[in-house]
C-alpha positions in Angstrom: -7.6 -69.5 101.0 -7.8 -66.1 102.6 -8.5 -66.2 106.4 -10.0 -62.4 106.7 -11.8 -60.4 104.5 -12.9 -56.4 104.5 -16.5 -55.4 102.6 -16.2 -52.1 102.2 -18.5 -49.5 99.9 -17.0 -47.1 97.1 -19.7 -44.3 96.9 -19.1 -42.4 93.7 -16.2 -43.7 93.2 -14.6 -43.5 97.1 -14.6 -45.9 100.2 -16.5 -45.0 102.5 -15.0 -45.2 106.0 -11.8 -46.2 104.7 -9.9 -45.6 107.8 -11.6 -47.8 109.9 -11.1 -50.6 107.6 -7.4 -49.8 107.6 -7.4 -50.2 111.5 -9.2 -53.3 111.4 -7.1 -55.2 109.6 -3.9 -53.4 111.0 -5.4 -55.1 114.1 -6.1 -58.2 112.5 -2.3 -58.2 111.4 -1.1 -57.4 115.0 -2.9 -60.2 116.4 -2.2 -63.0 114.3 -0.1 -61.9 111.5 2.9 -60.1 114.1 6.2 -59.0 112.1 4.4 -58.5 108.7 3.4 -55.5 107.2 -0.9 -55.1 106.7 -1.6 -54.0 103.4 -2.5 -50.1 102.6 -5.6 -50.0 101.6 -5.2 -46.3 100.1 -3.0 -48.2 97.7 -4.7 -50.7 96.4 -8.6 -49.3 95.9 -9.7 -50.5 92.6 -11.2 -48.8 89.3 -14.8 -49.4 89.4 -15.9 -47.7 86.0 -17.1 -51.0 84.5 -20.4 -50.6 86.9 -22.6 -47.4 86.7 -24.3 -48.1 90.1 -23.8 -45.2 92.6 -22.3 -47.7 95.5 -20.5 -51.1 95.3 -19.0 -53.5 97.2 -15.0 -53.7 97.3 -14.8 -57.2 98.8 -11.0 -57.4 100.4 -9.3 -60.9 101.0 -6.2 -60.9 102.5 -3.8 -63.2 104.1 -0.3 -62.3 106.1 1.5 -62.5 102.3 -1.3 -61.8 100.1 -4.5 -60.3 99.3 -7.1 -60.3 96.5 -9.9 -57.4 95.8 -13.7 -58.3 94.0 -15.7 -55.1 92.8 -19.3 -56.6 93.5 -22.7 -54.8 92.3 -24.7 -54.5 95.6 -27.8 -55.8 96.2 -29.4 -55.0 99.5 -30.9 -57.3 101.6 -34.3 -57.5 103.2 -36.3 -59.9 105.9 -39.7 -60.9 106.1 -39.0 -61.3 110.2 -35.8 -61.7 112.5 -35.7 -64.5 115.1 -33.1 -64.5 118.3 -31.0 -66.6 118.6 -28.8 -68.2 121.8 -25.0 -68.5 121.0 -22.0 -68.1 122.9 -20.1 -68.1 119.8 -17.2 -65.7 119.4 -16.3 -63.5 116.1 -14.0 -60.7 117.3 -11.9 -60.8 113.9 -13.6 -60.2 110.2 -12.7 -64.4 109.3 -14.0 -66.0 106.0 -14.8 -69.0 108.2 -18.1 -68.4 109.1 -19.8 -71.6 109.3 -20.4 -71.1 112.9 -22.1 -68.0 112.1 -23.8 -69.2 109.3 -25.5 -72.4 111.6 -27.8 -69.9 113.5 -29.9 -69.9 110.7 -30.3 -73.4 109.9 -34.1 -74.5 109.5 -35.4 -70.8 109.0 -37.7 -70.1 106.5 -36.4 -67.8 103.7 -36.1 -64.3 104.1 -35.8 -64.8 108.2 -32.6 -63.9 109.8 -31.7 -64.2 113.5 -30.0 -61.4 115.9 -27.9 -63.2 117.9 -28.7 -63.3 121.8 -25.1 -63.8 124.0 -25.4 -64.0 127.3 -28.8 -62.2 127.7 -27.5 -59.3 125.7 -29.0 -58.4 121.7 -25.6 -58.7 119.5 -25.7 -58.6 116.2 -27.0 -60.5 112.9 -25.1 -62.7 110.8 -23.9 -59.9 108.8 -24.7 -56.6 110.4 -24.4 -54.5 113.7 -28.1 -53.5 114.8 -29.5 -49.8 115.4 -32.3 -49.2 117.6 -34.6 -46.5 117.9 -36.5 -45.0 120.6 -38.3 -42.2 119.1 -35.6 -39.6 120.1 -32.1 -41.1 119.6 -30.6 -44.1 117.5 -28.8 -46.8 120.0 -26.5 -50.0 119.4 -26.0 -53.1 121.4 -23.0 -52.2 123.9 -21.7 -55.9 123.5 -21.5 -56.4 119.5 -20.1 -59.5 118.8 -18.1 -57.5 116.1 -17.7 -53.7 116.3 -18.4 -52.8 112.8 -17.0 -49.9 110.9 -20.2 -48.4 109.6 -21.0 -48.6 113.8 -17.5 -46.9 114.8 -18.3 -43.8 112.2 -22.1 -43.4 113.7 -20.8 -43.6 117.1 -18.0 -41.3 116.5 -20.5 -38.4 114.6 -22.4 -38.8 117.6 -25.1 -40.1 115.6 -25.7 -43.2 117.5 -25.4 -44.2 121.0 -24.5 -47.5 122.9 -26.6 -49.1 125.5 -26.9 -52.8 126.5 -30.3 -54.1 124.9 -31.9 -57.3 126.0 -35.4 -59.0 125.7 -37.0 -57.3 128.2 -36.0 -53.5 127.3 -37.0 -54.3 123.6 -40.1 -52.4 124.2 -38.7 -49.2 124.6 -37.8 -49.4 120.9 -40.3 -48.8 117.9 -38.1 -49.4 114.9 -34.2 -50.8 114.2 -32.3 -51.0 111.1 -29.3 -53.6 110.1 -26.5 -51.5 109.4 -23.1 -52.9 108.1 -20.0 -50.8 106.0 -23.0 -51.1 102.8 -25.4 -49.6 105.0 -25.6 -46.0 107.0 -28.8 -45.1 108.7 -30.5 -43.8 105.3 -29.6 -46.5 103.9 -30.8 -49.2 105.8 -34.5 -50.6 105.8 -36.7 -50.1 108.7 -38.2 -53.0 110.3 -41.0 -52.8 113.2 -39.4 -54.1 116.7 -42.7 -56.2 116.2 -40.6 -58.1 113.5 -38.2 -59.7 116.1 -39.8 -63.1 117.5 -39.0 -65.4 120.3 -35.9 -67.7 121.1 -35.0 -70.4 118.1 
């Protein structure tokens, strides 16, 4: 069993943001794996000529010892609505035990997925950092539960700004997108802030 996991995306054939995955899990390593040596990820990318689609998923499994890679064909997601919900749950570290996370959605129709409300403050989905727009600039929740590395690059091109989001300023947004290592800004589907509904 491996405890932490990277997704990452190869885009014709390189990974996308490769640096901040490196620091995650250097961090990862300095938090609970101290004395051992994280894994280079320069090193280790894999050959993905055996799929023909422009971007795939490099799914990264590693322990303090060892580590497996998965080249995955990606298949984007999409949600008929999103539904907040209350946690106080904490996922500061990229963990393959998500069953916590997973729980949110329990009893949610298919195609639903919740964006987790902690503490009064919008956080994140189950699997993605949010992006909200206000008709002039994109913003992200201030408080994610987990600062993604698709989120780090758009904040550090200046391309998205942070700012604490709750229920009550939602309104100032018309759209938001899910957006996760897989997923830039183009990338990611649009949904209507009219798609987010009330507590679970």
């Amino acid at each position: 069993m491996f405890p932490f996991f990277e997704s990452m995306a190869i885009v014709h054939g390189e990974v996308r943001n490769l640096h901040h995955h490196q620091k995650r899990i250097c961090d990862t390593f300095k938090h609970f794996f101290p004395g051992f040596v994280p894994p280079s990820l320069k090193d280790l990318i894999p050959k993905t000529d055996r799929y023909s689609q422009v971007r795939v998923k490099w799914k990264f499994q590693y322990s303090s010892t060892h580590n497996h890679s998965q080249i995955q064909p990606y298949v984007p997601k999409s949600h008929s609505h999103f539904v907040l919900a209350i946690s106080d749950m904490s996922y500061p570290f990229k963990s393959t035990r998500r069953e916590e996370l997973n729980s949110l959605k329990d009893g949610l129709p298919q195609g639903a997925e919740v964006i987790i409300l902690k503490k009064g403050n919008l956080t994140d989905t189950t699997y993605s950092n949010l992006a909200f727009w206000d008709g002039t600039h994109w913003y992200t929740p201030s408080s994610p539960l987990l600062p993604g590395t698709m989120r780090a690059q758009l904040l550090e091109d200046g391309k998205m700004l942070e700012c604490p989001i709750t229920p009550r300023n939602l309104s100032k947004f018309s759209h938001f997108k899910c957006i996760n290592a897989m997923n830039n800004l183009k990338e990611a589907p649009t949904y209507a802030i009219q798609c987010i509904q009330e507590h679970k």
